[in-house]
C-alpha positions as CSV (number, residue, x, y, z in Angstrom):
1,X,13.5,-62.8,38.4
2,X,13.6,-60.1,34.9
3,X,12.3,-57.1,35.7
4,X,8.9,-56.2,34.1
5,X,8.8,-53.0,32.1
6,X,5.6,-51.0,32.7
7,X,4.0,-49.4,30.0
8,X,4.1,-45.7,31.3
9,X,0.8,-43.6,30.3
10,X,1.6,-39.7,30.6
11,X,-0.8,-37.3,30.4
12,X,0.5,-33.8,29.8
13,X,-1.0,-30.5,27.9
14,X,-1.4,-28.0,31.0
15,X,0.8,-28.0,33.8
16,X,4.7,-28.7,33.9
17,X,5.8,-32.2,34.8
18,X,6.8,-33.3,38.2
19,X,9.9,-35.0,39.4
20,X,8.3,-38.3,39.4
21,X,7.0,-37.9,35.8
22,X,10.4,-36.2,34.8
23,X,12.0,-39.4,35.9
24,X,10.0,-41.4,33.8
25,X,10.3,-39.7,30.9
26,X,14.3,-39.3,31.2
27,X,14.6,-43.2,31.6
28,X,12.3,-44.4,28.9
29,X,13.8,-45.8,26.1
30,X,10.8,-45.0,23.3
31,X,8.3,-42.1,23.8
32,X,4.9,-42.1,21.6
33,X,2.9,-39.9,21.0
34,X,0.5,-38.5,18.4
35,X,1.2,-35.4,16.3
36,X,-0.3,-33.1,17.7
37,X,1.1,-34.3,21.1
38,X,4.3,-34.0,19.7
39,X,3.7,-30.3,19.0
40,X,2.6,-30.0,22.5
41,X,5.5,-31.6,23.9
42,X,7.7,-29.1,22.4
43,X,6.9,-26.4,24.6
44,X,8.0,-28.7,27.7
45,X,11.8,-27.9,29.4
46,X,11.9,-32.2,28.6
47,X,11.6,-32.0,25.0
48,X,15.2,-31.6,23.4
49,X,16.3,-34.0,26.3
50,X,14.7,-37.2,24.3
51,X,13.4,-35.9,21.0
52,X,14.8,-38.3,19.5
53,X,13.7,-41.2,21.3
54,X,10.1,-39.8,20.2
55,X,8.3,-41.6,18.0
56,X,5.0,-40.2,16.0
57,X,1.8,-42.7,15.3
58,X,-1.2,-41.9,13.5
59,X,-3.2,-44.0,15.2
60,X,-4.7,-45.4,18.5
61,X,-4.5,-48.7,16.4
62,X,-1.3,-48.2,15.3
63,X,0.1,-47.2,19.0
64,X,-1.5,-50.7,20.3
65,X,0.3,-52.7,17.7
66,X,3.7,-50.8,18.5
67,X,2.8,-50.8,22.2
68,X,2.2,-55.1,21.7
69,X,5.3,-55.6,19.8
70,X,7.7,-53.6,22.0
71,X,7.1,-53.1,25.7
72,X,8.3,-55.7,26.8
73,X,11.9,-55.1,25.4
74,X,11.4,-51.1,25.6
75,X,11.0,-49.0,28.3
76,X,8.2,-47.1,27.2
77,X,6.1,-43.9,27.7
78,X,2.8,-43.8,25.9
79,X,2.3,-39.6,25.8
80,X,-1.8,-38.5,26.1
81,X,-4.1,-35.9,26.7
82,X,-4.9,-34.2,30.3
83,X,-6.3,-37.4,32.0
84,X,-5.7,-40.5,30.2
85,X,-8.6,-42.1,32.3
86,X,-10.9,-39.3,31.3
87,X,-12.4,-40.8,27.9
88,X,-8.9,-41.1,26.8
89,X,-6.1,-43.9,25.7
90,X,-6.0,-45.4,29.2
91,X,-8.9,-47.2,28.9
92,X,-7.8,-48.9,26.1
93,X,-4.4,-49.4,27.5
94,X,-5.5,-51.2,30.6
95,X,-8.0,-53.1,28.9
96,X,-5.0,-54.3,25.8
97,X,-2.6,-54.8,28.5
98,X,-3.9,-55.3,32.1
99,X,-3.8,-53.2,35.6
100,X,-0.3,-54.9,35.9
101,X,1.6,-53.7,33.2
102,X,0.3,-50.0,33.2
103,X,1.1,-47.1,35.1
104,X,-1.1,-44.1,34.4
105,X,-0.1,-40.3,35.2
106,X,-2.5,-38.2,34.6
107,X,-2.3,-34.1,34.2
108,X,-5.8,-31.6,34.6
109,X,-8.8,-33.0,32.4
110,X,-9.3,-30.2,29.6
111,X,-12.8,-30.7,31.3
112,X,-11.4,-29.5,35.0
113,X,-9.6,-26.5,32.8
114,X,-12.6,-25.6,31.6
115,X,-14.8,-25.0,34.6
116,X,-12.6,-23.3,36.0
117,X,-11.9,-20.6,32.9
118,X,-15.7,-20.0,33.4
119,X,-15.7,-20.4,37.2
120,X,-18.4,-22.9,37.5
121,X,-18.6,-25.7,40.0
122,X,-18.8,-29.1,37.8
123,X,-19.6,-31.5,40.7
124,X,-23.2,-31.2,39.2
125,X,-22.5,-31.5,35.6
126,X,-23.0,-34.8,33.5
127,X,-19.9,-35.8,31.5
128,X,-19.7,-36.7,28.0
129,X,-17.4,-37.4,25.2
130,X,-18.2,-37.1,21.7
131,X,-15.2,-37.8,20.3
132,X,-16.1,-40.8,18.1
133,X,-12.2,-40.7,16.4
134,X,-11.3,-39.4,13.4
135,X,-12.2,-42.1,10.5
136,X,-15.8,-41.6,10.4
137,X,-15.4,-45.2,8.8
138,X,-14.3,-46.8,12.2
139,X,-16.1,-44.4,14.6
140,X,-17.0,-46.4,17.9
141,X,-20.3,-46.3,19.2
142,X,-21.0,-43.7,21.7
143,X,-23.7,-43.8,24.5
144,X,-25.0,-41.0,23.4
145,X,-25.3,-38.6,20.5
146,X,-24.9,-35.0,19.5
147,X,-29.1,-35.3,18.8
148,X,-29.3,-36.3,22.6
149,X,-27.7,-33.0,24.0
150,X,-30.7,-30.8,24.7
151,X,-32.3,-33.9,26.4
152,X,-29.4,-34.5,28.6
153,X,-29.7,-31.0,29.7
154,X,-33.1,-31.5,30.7
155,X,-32.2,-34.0,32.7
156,X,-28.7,-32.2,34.0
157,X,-28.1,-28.8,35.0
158,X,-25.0,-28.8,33.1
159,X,-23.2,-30.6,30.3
160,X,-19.1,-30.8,29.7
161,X,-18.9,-32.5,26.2
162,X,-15.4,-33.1,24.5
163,X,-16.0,-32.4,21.1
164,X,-14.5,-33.3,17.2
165,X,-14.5,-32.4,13.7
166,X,-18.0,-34.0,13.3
167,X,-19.4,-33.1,16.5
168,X,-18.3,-29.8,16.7
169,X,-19.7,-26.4,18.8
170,X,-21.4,-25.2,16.1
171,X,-23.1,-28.5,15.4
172,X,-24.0,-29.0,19.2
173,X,-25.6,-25.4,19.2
174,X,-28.1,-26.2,16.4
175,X,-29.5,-29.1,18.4
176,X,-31.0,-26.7,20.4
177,X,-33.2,-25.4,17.3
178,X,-33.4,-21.3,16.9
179,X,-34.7,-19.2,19.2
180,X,-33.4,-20.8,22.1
181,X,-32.6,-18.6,24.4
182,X,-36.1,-18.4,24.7
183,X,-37.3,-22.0,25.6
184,X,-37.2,-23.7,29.0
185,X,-34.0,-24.6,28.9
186,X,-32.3,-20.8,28.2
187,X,-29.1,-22.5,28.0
188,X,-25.5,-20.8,28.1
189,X,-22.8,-22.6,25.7
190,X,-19.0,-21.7,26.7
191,X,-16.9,-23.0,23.9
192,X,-13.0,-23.3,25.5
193,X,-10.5,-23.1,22.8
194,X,-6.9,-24.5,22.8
195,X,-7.1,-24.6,27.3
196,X,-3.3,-24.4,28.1
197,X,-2.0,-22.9,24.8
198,X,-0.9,-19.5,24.2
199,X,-4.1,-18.4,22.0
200,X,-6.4,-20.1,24.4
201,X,-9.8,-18.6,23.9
202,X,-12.9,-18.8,26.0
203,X,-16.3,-18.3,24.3
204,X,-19.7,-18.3,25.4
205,X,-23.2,-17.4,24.1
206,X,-26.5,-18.6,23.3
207,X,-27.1,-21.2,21.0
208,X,-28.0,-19.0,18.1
209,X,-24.9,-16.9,18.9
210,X,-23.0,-20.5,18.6
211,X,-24.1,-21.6,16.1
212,X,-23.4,-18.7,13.9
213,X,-19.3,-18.7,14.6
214,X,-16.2,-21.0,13.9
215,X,-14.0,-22.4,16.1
216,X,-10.4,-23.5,16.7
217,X,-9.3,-26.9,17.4
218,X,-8.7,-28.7,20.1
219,X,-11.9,-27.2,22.2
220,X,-14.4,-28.8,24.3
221,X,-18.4,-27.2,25.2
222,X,-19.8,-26.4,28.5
223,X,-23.4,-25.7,28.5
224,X,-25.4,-24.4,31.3
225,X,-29.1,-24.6,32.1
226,X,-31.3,-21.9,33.6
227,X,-32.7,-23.0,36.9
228,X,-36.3,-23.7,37.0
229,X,-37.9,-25.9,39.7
230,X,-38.6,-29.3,39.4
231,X,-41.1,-30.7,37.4
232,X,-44.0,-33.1,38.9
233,X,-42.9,-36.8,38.9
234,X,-45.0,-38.8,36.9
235,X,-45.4,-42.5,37.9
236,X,-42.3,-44.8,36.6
237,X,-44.6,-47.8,35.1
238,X,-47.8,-48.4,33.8
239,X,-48.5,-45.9,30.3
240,X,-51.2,-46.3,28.7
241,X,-51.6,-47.1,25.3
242,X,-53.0,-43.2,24.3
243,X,-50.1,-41.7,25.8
244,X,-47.5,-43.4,23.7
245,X,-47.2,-42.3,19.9
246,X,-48.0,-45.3,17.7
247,X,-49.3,-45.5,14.3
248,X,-52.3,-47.5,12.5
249,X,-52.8,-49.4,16.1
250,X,-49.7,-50.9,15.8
251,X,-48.7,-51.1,19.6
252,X,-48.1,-54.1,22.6
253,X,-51.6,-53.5,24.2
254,X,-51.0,-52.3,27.9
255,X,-52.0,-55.9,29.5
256,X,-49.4,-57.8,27.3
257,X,-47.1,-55.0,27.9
258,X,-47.3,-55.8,31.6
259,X,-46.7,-59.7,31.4
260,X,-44.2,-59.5,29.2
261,X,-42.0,-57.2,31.1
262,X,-42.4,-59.6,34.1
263,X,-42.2,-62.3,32.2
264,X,-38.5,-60.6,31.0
265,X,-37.2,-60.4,34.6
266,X,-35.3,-57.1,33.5
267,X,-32.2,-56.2,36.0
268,X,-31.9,-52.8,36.9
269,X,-28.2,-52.4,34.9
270,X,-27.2,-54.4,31.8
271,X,-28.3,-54.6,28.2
272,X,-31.4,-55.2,26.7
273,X,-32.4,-55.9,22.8
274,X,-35.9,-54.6,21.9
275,X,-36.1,-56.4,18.3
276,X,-38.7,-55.0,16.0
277,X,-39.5,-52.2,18.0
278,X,-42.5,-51.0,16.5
279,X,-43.5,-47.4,18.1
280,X,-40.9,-48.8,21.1
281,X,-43.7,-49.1,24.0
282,X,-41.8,-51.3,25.3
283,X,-38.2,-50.0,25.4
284,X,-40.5,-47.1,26.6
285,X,-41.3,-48.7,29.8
286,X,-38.1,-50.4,30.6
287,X,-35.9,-47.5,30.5
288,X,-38.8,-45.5,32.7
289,X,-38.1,-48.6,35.3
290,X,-34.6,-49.2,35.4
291,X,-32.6,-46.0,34.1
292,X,-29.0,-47.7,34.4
293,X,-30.4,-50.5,32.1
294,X,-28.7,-50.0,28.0
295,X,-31.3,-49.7,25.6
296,X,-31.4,-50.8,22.2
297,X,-34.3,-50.9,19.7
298,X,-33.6,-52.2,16.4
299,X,-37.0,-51.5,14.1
300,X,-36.4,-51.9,10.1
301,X,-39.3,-49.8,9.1
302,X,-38.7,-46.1,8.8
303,X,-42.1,-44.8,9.7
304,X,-41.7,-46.7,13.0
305,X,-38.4,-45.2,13.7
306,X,-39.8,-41.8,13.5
307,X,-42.0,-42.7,15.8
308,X,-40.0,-44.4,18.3
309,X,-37.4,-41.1,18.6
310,X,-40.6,-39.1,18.9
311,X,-41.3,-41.4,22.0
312,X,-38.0,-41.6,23.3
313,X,-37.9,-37.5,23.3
314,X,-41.3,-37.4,24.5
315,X,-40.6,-39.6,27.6
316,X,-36.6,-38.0,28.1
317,X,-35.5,-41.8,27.9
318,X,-32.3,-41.2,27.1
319,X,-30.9,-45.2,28.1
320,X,-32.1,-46.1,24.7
321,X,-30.7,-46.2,21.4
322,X,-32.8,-46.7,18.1
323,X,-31.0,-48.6,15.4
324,X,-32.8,-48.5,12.2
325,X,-32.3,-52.2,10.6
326,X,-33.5,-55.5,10.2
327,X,-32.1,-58.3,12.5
328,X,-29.8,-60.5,13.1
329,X,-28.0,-57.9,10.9
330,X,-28.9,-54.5,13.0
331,X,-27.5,-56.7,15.9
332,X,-23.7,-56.8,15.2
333,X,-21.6,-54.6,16.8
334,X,-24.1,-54.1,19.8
335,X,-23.2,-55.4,23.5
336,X,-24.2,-58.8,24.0
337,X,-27.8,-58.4,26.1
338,X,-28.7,-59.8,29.1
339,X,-32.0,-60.0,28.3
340,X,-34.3,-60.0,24.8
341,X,-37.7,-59.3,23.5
342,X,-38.7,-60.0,20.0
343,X,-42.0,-58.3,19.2
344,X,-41.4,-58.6,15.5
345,X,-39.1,-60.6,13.1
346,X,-40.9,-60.7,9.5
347,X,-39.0,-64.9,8.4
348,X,-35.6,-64.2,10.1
349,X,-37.2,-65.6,13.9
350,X,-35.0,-68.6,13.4
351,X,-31.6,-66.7,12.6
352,X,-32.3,-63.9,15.4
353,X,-32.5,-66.9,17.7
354,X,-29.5,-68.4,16.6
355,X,-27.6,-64.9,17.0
356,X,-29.0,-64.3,20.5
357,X,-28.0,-67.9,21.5
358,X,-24.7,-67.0,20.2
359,X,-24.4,-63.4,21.8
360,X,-26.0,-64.4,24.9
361,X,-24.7,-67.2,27.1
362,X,-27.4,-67.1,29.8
363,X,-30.1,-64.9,30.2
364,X,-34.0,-64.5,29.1
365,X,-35.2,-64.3,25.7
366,X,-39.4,-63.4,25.4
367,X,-41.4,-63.9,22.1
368,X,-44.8,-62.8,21.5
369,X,-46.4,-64.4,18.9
370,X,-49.8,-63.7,17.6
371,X,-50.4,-66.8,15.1
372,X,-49.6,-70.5,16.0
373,X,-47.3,-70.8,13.4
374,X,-45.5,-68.4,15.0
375,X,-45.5,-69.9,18.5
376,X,-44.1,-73.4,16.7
377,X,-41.7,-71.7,15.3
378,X,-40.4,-69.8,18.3
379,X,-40.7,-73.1,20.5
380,X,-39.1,-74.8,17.7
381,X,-35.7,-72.7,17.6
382,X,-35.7,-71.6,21.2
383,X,-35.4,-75.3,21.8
384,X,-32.4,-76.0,19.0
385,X,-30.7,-73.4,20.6
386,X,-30.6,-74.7,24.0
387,X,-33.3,-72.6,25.9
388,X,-36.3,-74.1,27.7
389,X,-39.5,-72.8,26.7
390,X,-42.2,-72.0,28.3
391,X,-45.8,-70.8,27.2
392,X,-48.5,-68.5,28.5
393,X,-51.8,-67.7,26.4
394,X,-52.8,-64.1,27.3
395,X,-56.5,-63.4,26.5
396,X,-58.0,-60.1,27.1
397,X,-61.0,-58.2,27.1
398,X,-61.9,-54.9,27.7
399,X,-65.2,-53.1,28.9
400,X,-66.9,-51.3,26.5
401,X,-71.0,-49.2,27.0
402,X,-73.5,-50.1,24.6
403,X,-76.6,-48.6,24.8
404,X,-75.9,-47.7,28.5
405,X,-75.1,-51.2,29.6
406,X,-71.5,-52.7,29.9
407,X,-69.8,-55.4,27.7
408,X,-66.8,-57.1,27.4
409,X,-64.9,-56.9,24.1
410,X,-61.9,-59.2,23.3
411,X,-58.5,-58.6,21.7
412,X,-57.0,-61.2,19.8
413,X,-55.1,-63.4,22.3
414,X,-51.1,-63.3,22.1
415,X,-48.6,-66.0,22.9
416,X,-46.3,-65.2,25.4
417,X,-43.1,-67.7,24.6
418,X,-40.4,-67.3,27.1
419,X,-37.0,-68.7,26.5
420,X,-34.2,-69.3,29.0
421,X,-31.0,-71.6,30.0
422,X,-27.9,-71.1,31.9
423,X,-24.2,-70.8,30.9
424,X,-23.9,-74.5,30.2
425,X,-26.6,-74.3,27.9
426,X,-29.0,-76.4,29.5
């Protein structure tokens, strides 16, 4: 039976290499790295063993391609940074490749490196990378951005954050606004510089302080909250119409709200599209019920986005992501959902269906509808695309005094089309 060659994943950058590693490195036949991995390799006792067996790549891309094209001829060593698990090639590695044909080593985490320069525990601290790459053209999507930091801080008592060109410290200290070392928050920022190298520098200050310097490169951010006690919960479902920011009484009235989130059967992790947004009541009150559930509201008007990140900050709902854009458009590139509401779709109802049929093999798609032309249609396409609808006519009224006596006033009724099917299609 040929021997498989294993795609060898190396992290190095702080501490020498062990025998095991060593052994590796000695036997591979190719070794890649980037360039400034290269440069960091030189300072290792291996280096002028197999310098030139290395081989320098531009790219993540371009290391796949080579990666695809060779390994199974090469013995190879693929050479990262720190942990290659932590937000680093080895995720994209295993997932190119499978479990099989990979073999990860990994050194310290410039994360671990840094708590420790600053001697802080960091079993309590949320993790996050926002490292987006370095063509601003092919950036991935991140989870969350440099706007969300001083939200995630109210939420964590401390943040690690690996950092880039774009997001840099300075950038990440101005999120927090001036003055504040004065706020709630009174947050500490350690900037590490360069952990491992020579003129590695450790750096901390307020945000003002932050803001105001320069830093070298590679460095990663620490930031560290002020204790305060906890705040009062306030109840997880069920906001009223007055307590979410809206505009012109554009806004799912609270009793629609309520059926249509039952109606939408939302699991507690997954994705969920919110399309045409609006003031985002509803993503609103799904990511107050199921934090681990993904978030997207896609909302073309840009008075209504305003709003909506005025919400999200408001309500510290940090599982969603407002994407400014009309649909089916907004939609690509996005995770394919798990569940759907449409609340708005201007003409395009019929291709949003037909691109959440696509994305969306089985699952539940809601429609509210206000006009019957609007149910027909939804019923219509929801139907060509292979779900079964089903209808509900919600009719509500409200009590309201005049002249000291009680009456009941009604709100236009709304159409409450829900679509589903299974991964067959039927």
């Amino acid at each position: 039976m040929p021997t498989v060659n294993k795609i060898h994943v190396i992290g190095i950058g702080y501490k020498p290499l062990d025998d095991r590693v060593r052994g590796m490195i000695y036997s591979s036949s190719v070794i890649l790295a980037s360039k400034r991995l290269f440069e960091v390799f030189r300072g290792y006792n291996e280096f002028e063993t197999v310098r030139d067996r290395i081989k320098v790549i531009k790219s993540v891309d371009e290391t796949i391609e080579f990666i695809r094209k060779k390994y199974r001829e090469e013995n190879m060593v693929v050479l990262a940074s720190g942990d290659p698990m932590f937000f680093g090639i080895g995720r994209r590695v295993l997932n190119e490749f499978g479990k099989d044909a990979v073999e990860i080593s990994p050194d310290l985490s410039s994360i671990q490196l840094a708590f420790s320069r600053i001697k802080e525990v960091w079993d309590d601290a949320f993790l996050m990378s926002l490292h987006g790459g370095p063509d601003p053209l092919k950036r991935r999507r991140l989870p969350f951005g440099i706007n969300d930091v001083p939200l995630l801080l109210e939420r964590h008592k401390k943040l690690a954050i690996l950092t880039d060109r774009e997001n840099n410290p300075v950038e990440i200290a101005k999120t927090f606004g001036p003055s504040a070392a004065g706020s709630r928050l009174s947050p500490r920022i350690y900037v590490c510089e360069r952990l491992g190298s020579d003129d590695e520098k450790i750096i901390g200050g307020t945000p003002d302080e932050i803001a105001g310097m320069s830093f070298a490169e590679p460095n990663v951010v620490i930031i560290v909250g002020a204790d305060r006690p906890p705040e009062k919960a306030g109840p997880a479902y069920g906001l009223r119409e007055s307590e979410i920011s809206h505009l012109r009484g554009l806004i799912t009235k609270d009793e629609i709200r309520a059926v249509t989130i039952h109606k939408l059967r939302l699991p507690s992790n997954g994705v969920f599209w919110d399309i045409g947004a609006g003031s985002g009541s509803m993503s609103i009150e799904a990511a107050r019920l199921f934090p681990g559930l993904k978030i997207f509201s896609i909302e073309k008007d840009r008075e209504q986005v305003d709003v909506a990140g005025q919400n999200r900050t408001m309500f510290n709902t940090l599982n969603i992501q407002i994407i400014e854009g009309v649909a089916p458009d907004a939609l690509e590139g996005l995770p394919s959902p798990d569940r759907v509401f449409v609340g708005g779709s201007g003409e395009r109802l019929g291709s949003i269906i037909r691109y959440i049929s696509e994305k969306m093999p089985s699952g539940i798609v809601v429609i509210n509808a206000a006009t019957i032309e609007t149910l027909n249609q939804a019923v219509m396409h929801l139907e060509e695309a292979g779900y079964m609808p089903g209808i509900s006519q919600v009719s509500v009224a409200r009590s309201k005094t005049i002249k000291g006596r009680r009456h009941m006033s009604a709100l236009n009724p709304i159409f409450i089309i829900t679509g589903e099917r299974d991964r067959d299609g039927g």
